[in-house]
GUVO-142551 format. One record per residue (C-alpha): residue number from 1; residue in one letter; x, y, z. Coordinates in steps of 0.05 Angstrom, whole numbers. Example, Ala and Ser with C-alpha at 12.3 -4.5 7.8 and 13.67 -1.06 7.14 Angstrom:
<nodes>
node k 1	r A	x 246	y -90	z 156;
node k 2	r S	x 273	y -21	z 143;
</nodes>
This chain:
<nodes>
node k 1	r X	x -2387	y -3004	z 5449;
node k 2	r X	x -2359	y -3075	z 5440;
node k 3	r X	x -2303	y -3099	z 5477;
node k 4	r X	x -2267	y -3103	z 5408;
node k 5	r X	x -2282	y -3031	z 5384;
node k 6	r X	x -2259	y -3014	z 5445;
node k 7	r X	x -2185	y -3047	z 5447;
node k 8	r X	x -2181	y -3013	z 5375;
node k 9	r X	x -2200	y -2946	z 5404;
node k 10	r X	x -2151	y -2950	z 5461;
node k 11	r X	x -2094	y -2973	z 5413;
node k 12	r X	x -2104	y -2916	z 5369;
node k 13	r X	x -2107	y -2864	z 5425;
node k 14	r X	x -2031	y -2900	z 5449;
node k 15	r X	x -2004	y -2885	z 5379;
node k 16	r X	x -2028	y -2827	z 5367;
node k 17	r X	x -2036	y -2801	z 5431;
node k 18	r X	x -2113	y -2783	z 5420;
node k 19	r X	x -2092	y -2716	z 5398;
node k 20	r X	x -2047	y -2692	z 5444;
node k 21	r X	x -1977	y -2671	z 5440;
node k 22	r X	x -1913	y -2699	z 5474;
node k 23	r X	x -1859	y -2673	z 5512;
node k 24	r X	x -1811	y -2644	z 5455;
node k 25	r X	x -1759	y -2692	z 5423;
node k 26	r X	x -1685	y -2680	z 5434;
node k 27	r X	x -1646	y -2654	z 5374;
node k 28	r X	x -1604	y -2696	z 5340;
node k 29	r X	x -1527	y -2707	z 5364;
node k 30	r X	x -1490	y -2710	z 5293;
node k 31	r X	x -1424	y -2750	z 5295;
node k 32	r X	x -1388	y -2757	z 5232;
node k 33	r X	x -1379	y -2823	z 5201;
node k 34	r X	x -1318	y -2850	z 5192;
node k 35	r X	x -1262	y -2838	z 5155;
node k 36	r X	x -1244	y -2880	z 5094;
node k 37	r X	x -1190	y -2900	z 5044;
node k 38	r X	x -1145	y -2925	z 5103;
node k 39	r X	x -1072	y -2946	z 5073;
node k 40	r X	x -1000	y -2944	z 5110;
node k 41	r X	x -935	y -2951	z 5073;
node k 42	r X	x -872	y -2954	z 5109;
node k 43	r X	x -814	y -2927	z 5085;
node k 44	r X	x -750	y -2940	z 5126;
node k 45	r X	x -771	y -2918	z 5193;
node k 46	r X	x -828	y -2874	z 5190;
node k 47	r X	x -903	y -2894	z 5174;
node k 48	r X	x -947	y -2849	z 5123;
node k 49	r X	x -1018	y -2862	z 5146;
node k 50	r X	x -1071	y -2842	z 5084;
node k 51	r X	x -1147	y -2834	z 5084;
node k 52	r X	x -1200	y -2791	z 5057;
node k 53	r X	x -1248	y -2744	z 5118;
node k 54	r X	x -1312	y -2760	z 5116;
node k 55	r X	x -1362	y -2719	z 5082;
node k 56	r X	x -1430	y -2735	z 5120;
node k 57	r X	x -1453	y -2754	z 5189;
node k 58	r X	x -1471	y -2826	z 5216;
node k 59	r X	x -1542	y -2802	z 5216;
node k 60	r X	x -1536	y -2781	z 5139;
node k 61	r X	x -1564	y -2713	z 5150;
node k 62	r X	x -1543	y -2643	z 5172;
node k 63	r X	x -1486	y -2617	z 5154;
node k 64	r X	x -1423	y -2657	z 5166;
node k 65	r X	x -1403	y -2646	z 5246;
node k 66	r X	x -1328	y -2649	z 5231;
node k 67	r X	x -1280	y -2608	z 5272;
node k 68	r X	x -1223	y -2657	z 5274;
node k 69	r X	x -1186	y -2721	z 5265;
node k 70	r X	x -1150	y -2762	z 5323;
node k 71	r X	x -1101	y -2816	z 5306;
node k 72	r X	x -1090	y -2885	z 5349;
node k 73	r X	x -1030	y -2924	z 5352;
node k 74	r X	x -1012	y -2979	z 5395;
node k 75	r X	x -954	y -3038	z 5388;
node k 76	r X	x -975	y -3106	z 5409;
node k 77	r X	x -931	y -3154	z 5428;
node k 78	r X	x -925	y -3219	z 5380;
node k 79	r X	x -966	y -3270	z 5431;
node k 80	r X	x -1018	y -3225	z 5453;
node k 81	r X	x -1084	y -3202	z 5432;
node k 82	r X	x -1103	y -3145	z 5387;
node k 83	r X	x -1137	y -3079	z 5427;
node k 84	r X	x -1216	y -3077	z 5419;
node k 85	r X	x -1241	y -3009	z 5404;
node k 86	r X	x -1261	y -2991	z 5461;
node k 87	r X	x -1187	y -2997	z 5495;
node k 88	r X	x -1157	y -2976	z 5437;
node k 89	r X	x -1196	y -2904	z 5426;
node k 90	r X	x -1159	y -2882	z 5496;
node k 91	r X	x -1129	y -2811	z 5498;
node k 92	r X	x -1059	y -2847	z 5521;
node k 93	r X	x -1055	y -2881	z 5456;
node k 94	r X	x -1065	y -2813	z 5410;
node k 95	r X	x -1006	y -2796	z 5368;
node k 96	r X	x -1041	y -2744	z 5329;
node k 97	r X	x -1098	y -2689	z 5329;
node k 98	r X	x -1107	y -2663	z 5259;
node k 99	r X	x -1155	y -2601	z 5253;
node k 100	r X	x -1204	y -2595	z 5196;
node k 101	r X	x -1216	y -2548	z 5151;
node k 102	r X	x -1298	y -2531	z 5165;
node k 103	r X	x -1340	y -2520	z 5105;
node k 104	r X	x -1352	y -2466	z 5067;
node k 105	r X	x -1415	y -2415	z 5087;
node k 106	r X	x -1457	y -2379	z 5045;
node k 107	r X	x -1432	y -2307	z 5066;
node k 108	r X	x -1361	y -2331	z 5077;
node k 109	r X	x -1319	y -2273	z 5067;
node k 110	r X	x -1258	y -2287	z 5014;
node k 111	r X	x -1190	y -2293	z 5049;
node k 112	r X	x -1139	y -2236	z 5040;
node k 113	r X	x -1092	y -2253	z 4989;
node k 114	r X	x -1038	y -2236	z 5037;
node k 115	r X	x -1065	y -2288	z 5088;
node k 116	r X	x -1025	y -2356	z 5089;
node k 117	r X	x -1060	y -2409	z 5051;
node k 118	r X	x -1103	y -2456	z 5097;
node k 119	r X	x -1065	y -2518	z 5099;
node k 120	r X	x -1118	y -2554	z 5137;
node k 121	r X	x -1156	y -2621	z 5095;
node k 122	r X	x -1234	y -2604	z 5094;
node k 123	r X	x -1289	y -2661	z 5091;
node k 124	r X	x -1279	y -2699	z 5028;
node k 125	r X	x -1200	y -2688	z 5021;
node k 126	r X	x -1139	y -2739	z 5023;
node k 127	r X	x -1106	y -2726	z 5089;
node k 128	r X	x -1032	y -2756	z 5110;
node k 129	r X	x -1004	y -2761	z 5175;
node k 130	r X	x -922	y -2790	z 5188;
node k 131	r X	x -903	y -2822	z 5250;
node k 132	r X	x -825	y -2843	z 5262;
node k 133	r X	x -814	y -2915	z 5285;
node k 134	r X	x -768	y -2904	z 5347;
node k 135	r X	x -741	y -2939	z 5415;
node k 136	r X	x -816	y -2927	z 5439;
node k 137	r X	x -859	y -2938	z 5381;
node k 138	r X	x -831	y -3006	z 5368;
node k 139	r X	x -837	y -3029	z 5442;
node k 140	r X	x -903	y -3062	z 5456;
node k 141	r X	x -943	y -3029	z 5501;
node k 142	r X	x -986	y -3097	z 5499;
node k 143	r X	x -951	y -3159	z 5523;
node k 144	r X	x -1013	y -3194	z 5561;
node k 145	r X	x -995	y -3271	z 5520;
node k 146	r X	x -1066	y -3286	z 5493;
node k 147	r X	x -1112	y -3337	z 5525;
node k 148	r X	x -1107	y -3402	z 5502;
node k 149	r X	x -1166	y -3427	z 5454;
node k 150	r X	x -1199	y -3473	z 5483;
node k 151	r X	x -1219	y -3529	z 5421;
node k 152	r X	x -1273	y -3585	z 5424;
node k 153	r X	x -1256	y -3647	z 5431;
node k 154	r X	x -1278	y -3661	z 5359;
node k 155	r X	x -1259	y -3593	z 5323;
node k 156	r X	x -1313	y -3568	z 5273;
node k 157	r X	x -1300	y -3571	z 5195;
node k 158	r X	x -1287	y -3496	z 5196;
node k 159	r X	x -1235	y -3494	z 5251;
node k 160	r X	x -1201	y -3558	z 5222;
node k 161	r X	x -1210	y -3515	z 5148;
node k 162	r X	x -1183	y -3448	z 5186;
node k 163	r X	x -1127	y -3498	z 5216;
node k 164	r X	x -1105	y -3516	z 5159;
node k 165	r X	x -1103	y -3448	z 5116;
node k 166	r X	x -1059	y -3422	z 5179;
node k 167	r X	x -1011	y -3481	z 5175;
node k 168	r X	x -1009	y -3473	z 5093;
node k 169	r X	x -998	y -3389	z 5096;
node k 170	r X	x -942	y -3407	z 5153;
node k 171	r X	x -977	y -3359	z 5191;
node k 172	r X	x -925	y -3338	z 5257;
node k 173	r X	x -958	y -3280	z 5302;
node k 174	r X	x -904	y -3220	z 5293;
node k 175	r X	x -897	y -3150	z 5344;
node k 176	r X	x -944	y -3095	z 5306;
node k 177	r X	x -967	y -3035	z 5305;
node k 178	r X	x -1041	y -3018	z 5298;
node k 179	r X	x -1077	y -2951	z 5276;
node k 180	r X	x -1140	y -2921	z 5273;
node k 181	r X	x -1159	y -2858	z 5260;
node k 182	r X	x -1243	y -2828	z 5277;
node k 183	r X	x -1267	y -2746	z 5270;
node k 184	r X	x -1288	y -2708	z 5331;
node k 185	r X	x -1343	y -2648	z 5324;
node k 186	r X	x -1334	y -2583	z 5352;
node k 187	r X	x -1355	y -2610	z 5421;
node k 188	r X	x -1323	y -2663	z 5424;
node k 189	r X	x -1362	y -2727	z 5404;
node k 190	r X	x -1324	y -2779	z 5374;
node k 191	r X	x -1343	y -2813	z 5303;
node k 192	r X	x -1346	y -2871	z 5274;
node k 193	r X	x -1280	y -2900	z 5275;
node k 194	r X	x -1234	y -2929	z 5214;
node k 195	r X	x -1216	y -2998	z 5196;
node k 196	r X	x -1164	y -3012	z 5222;
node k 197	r X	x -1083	y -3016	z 5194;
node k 198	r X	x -1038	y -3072	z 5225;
node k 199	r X	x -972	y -3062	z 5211;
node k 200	r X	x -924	y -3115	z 5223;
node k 201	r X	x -858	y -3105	z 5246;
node k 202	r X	x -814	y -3135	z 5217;
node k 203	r X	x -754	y -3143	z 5160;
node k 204	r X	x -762	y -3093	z 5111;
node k 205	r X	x -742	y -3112	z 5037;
node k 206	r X	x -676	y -3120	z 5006;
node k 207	r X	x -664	y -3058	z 4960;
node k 208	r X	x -655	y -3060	z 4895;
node k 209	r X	x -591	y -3055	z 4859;
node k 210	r X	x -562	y -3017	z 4804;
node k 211	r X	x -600	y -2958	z 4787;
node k 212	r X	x -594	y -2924	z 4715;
node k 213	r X	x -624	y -2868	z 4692;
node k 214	r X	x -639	y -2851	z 4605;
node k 215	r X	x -674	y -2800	z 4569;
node k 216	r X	x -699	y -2776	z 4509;
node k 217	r X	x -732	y -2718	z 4481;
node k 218	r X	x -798	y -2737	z 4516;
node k 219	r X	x -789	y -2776	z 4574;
node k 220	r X	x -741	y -2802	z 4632;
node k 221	r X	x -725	y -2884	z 4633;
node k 222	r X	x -716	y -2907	z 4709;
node k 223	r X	x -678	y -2980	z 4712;
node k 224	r X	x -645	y -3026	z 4760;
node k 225	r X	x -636	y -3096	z 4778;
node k 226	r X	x -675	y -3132	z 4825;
node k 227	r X	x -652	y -3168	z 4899;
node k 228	r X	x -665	y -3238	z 4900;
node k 229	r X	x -729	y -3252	z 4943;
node k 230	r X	x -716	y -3312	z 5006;
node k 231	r X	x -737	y -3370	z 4982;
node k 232	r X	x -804	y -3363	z 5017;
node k 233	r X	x -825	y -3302	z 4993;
node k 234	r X	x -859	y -3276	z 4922;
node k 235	r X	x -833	y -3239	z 4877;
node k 236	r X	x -818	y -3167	z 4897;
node k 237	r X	x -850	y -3103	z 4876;
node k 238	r X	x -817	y -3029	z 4863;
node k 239	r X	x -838	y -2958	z 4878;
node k 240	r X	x -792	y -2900	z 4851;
node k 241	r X	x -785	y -2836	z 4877;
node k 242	r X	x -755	y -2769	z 4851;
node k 243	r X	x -715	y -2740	z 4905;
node k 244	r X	x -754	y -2680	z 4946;
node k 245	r X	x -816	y -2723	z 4933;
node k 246	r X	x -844	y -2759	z 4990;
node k 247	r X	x -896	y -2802	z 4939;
node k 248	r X	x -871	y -2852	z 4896;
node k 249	r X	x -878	y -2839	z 4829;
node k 250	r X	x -916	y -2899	z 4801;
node k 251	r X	x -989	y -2898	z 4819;
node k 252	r X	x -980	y -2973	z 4844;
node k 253	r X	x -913	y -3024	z 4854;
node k 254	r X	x -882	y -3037	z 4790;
node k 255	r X	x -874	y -3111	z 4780;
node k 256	r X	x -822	y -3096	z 4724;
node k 257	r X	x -749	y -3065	z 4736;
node k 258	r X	x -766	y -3015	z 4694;
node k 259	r X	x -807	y -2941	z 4701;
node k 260	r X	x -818	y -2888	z 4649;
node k 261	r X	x -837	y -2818	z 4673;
node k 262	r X	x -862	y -2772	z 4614;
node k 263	r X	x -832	y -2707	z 4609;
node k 264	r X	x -772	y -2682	z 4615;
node k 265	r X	x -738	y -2608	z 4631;
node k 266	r X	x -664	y -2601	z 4591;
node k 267	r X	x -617	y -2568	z 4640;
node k 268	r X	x -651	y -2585	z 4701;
node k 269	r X	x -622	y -2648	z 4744;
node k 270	r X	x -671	y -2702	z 4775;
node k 271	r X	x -641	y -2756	z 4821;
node k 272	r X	x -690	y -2822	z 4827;
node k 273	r X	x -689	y -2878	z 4884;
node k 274	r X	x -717	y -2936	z 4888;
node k 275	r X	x -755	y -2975	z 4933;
node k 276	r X	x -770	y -3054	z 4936;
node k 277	r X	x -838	y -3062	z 4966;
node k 278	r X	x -873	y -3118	z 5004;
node k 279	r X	x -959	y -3097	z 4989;
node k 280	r X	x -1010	y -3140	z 5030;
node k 281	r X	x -1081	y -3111	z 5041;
node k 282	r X	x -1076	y -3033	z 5058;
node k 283	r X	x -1001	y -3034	z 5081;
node k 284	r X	x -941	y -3033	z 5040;
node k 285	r X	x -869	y -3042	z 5069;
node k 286	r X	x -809	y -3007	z 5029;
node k 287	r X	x -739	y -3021	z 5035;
node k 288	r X	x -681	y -2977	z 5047;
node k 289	r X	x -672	y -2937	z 4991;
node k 290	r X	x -617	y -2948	z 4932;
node k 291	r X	x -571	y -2890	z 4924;
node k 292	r X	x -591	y -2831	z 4882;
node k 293	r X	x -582	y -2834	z 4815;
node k 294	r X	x -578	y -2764	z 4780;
node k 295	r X	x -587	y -2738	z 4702;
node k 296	r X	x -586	y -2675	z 4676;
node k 297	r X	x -620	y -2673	z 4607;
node k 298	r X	x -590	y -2640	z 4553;
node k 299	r X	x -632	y -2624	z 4493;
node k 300	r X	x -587	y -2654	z 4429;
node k 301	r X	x -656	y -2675	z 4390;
node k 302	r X	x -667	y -2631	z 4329;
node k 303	r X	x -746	y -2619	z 4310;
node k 304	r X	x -768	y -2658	z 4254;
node k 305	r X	x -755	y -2645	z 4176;
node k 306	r X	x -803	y -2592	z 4141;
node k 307	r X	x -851	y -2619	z 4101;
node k 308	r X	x -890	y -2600	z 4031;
node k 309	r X	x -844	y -2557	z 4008;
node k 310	r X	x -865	y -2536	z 3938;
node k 311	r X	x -846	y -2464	z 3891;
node k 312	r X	x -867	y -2413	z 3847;
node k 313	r X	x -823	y -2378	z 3801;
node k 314	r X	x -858	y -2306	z 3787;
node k 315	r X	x -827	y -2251	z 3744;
node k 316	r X	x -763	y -2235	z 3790;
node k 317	r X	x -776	y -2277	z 3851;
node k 318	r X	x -791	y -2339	z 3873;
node k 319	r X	x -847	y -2347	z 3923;
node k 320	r X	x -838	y -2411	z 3968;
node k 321	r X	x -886	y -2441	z 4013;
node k 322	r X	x -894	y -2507	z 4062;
node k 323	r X	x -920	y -2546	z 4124;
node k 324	r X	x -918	y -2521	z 4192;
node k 325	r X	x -879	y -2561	z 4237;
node k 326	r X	x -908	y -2578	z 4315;
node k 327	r X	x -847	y -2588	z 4347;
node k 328	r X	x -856	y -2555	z 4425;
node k 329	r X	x -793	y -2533	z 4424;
node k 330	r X	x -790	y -2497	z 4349;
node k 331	r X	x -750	y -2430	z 4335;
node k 332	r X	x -760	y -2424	z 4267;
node k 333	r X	x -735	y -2441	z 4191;
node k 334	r X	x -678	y -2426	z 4159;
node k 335	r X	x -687	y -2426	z 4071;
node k 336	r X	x -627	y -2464	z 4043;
node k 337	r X	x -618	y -2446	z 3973;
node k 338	r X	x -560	y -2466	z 3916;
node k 339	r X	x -549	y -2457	z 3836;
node k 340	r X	x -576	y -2532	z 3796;
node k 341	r X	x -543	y -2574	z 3785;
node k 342	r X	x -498	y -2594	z 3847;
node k 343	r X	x -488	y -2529	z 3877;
node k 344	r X	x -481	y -2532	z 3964;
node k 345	r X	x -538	y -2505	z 3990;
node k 346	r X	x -532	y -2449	z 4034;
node k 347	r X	x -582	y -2405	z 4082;
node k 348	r X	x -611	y -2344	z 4057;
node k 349	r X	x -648	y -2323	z 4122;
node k 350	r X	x -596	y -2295	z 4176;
node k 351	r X	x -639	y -2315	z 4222;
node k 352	r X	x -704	y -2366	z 4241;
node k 353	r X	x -764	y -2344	z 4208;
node k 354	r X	x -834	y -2361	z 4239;
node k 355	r X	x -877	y -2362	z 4175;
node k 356	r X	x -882	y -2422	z 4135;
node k 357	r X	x -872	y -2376	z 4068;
node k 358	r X	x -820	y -2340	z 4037;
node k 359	r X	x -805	y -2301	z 3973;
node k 360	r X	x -735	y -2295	z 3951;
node k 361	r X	x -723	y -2226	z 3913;
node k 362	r X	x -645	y -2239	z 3905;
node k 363	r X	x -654	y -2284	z 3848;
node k 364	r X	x -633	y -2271	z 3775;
node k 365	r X	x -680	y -2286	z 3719;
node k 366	r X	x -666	y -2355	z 3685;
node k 367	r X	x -625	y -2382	z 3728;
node k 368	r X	x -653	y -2451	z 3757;
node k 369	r X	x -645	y -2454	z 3828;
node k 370	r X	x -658	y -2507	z 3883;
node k 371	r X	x -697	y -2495	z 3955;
node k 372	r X	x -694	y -2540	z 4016;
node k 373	r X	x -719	y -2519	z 4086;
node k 374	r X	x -698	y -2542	z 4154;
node k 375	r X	x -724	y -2521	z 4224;
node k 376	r X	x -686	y -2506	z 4281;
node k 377	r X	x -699	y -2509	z 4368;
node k 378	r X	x -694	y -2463	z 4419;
node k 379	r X	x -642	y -2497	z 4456;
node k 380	r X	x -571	y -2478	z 4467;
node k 381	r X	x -535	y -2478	z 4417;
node k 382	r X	x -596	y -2497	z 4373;
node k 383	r X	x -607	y -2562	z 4346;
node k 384	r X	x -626	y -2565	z 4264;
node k 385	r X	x -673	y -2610	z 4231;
node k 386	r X	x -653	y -2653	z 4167;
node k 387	r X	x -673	y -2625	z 4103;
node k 388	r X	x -734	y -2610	z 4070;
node k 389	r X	x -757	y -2644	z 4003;
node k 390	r X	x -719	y -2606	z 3954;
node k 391	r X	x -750	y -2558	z 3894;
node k 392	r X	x -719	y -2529	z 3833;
node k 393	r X	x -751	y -2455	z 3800;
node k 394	r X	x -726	y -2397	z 3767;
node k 395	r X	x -757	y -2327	z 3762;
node k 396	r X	x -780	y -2306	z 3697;
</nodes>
């Protein structure tokens, strides 16, 4: 055998191990990525942390190794240096263990109906946590001043560019407060941790001004005027809230003074706040909110005016017949009927019908009459719509 052949048999043998078998491989140690969607908003003093739980592991197989969440906070003085991970992920900086809901088996029993619901987020949901900004949250628990940077004696083009983008932005370094949040499995091995959420502390907002509150028979009209902004700032945003609601109401910050919520319930009050927020990345700073302002909706819109009406005089009645109305709110119809020419028209129906027919039997024979139909609501006392188009008949 060649010296050649041989090297090629030997490298073979190393790969595949001429035939034999190793010592077994360890399993796999799933850890669940990390958790996504990261946004804070602070309202007044407390912080609502969002994010969506992971739904598969870092290896991307198995089933997802999720038995809880852990949440990281730590405030960092303004001159000093953000936390790297690996300082920051330290059990004195945990504000929060969230469990998880595990997922579903195939055998899983169903729960009781009388057992409470299971509150807990499972892999895949939008979970929230709330932290209060207090005496010890807002003192830094990081006050080492940063190193000084050290810059060539002939700065690059991207430092000078950097340089200059700082000085432009008016970039000052402010106290904040930084979170992460990463999953745990069952035993204990930490995920993949977040991105990260750096919330400044500072200012909030001024609050709006002058909230009004309108409606109509379909919707609610939120208004109010907006602070003037410092000089240096842009233009502020809005998020409105219905009172008992700890979302705004408005899927993003309203850049206008004004927010329209469809629907409305007569006889029920609704107070609305309102916010001014500051958005930047992932965080969002409110201001104080304005005081409530409170409506409570009462239903003075009648449904619309029949339509179509047309008649039939038939020997000793006269059979009408028109469209259906599709008011939400409809009782019924009354039939209005008088004597032509100029006679008042009065209802013949003591009460609401639901059919969109009607024969009147009470007529006499050769007299000319005139029809008009209106509808009438459900609410209290009922509203009535405008008339009908008006028909003249007379039994034969």
């Amino acid at each position: 055998m060649s010296v050649r052949a041989l090297a090629l048999v030997l490298a073979v043998c190393a790969i595949g191990a001429c035939g034999k078998k190793g010592p077994p491989l360890p399993p796999l140690r799933y850890i669940p990525a990390a958790p996504t969607e990261l946004q804070a908003r602070r309202t007044g003093d407390d912080v609502r942390l969002q994010f969506r739980l992971p739904t598969a592991n870092v290896q991307g197989q198995g089933q997802i190794a999720l038995d809880r969440l852990e949440v990281f906070a730590v405030t960092v003085a303004a001159e000093s240096n953000d936390p790297p991970n690996r300082e920051l992920l330290d059990a004195k900086y945990r504000v929060a263990t969230i469990p998880v809901k595990p997922p579903a088996q195939e055998g899983d029993l169903e729960p009781s109906p009388d057992a409470p619901p299971d509150t807990r987020p499972a892999p895949g949901d939008i979970a929230t946590f709330v932290e209060e900004l207090n005496a010890a949250t807002l003192t830094p628990q990081i006050t080492t001043p940063a190193a000084p940077v050290v810059m060539p004696t002939e700065p690059s083009a991207a430092a000078a560019a950097a340089a200059a983008v700082a000085a432009a932005q008016k970039i000052v370094p402010v106290t904040r407060r930084i979170y992460v949040v990463r999953g745990l499995t069952r035993g204990g091995r930490a995920g993949q941790p977040s991105t990260r959420i750096v919330l400044p502390l500072v200012d909030l907002p001024l609050p709006p001004a002058g909230v009004d509150v309108a409606y109509d028979e379909k919707a609610i009209t939120v208004s109010w005027i907006a602070p003037v902004p410092p000089l240096d700032q842009v233009a502020p945003t809005f998020n409105v809230y219905r009172e008992g609601t700890p979302a705004p109401l408005n899927p993003a910050p309203l850049s206008t003074t004004t927010f329209v919520r469809e629907g409305v319930t007569f006889g029920t009050e609704e107070c609305f706040t309102v916010r001014t927020a500051v958005a930047a990345a992932n965080v969002t700073l409110e201001s104080v909110p304005t005081a409530p302002a409170c409506v409570t909706p009462v239903d003075t819109f009648p449904p619309a005016a029949p339509t179509g009406l047309s008649a039939v005089g038939t020997e000793g009645a006269i059979n009408l017949i028109w469209e259906r109305n599709t008011d939400a709110d409809l009782a019924g119809y009354l039939v209005l009927r008088g004597e032509a020419p100029g006679d008042t028209l009065q209802a013949i129906t003591a009460s609401p019908i639901q059919e969109t027919t009607y024969r009147d039997t009470t007529v006499t024979p050769g007299v000319r009459y005139v029809y008009a139909i209106v509808a009438v609501d459900r609410a209290t006392p009922p509203n009535t719509s405008a008339q009908s188009n008006r028909v003249e008949e007379s039994a034969r």
